[in-house]
C-alpha positions in Angstrom: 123.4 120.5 167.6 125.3 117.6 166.3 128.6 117.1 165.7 129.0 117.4 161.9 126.7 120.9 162.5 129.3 122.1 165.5 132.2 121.4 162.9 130.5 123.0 159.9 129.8 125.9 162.5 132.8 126.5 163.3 134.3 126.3 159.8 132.2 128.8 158.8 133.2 131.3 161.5 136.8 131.3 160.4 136.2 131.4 156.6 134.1 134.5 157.5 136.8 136.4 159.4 138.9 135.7 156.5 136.3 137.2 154.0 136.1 140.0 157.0 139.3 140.4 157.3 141.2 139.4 154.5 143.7 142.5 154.3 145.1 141.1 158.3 147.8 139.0 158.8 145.9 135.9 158.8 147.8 132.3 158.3 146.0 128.1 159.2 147.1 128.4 162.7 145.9 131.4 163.2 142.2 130.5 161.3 142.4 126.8 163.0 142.4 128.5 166.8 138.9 130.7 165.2 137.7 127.0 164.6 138.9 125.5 167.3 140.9 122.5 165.6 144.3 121.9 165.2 146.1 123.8 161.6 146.2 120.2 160.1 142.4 119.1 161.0 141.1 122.4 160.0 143.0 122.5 156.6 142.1 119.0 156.0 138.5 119.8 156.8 138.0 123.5 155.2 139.5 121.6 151.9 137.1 118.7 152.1 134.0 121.3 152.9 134.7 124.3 150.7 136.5 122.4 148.2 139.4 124.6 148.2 142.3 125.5 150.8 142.4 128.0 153.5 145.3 129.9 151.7 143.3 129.4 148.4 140.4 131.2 149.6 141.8 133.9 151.5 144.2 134.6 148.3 141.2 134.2 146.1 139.0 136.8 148.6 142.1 139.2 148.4 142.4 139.0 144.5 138.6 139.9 144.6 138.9 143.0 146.3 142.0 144.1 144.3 139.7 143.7 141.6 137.2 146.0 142.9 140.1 148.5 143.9 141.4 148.7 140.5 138.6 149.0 139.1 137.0 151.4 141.0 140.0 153.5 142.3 143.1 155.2 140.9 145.0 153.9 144.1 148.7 152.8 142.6 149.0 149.0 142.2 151.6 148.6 144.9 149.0 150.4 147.3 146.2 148.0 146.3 148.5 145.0 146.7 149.5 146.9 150.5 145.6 147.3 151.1 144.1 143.9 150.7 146.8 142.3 152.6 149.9 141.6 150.3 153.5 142.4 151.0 155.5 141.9 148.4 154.7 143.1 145.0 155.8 140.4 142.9 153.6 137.9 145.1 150.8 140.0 144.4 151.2 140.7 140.7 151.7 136.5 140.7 148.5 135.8 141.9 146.4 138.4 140.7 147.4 137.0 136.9 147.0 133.6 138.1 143.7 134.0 139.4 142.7 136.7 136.2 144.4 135.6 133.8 145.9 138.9 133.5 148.6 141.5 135.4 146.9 143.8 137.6 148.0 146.8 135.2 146.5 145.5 132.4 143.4 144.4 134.0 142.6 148.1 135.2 143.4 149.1 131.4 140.6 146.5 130.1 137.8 147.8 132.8 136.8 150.9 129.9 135.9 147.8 127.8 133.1 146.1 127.9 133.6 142.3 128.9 130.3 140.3 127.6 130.5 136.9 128.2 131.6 134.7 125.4 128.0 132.9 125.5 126.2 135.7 125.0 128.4 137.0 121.7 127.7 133.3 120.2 123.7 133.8 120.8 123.9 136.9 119.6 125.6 136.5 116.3 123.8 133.5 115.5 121.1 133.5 113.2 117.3 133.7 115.5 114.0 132.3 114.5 112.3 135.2 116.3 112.1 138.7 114.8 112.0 138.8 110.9 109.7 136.8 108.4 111.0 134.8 106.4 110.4 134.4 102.2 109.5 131.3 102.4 106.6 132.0 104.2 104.8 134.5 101.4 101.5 134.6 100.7 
């Protein structure tokens, strides 16, 4: 195995304990010693591979499954922050809109609604070529 493969390897081992275990206590030093590098290496090289932070990707997995939670449960906010690994609250209401777009509250209100893809509505309203005759083809 080269050396390029050992690192990637090893990257990949800590980015899936914190997809695994993204409600722990999990911080670079922590994820470096899975990887066996030291917290600045492995933070310079997890960026440069997965094109986004360790703390990025493990808030991003977290946000995820809150996502899931809300939608799928009626567990309180505060316990869905508690369950995918948040402590505080505020922190957790702060990422989850900067990552939705929206407050966890008011995401869980939009789940009865539909959400079709802004693409989709544009293709549909538009006018098709497919389906109908039209008069100017009459016999």
């Amino acid at each position: 195995m080269s050396p390029a493969e050992d690192q990637n390897r090893r990257l990949l081992r800590a980015r899936d304990t914190m997809d695994r275990d993204y409600a722990q206590e999990l911080d670079v030093p922590k994820l470096a010693a899975i990887a066996y590098m030291s917290p600045a290496h492995f933070t310079r090289t997890f960026r440069a591979t997965f094109g986004e932070t360790p703390h990025r990707h493990l808030q991003r997995r977290r946000i995820e499954r809150a996502m899931a939670l809300l939608r799928g449960t009626d567990t309180s906010v505060t316990d869905v922050a508690r369950l995918v690994g948040f402590e505080s609250l505020g922190t957790f209401s702060r990422t989850f809109r900067a990552v939705t777009g929206s407050s966890p509250s008011d995401f869980r209100k939009g789940v009865g609604a539909v959400n079709v893809p802004v693409c989709f509505v544009k293709s549909w309203s538009k006018p098709s070529s497919f389906g109908e005759a039209s008069s100017t083809h009459s016999n």
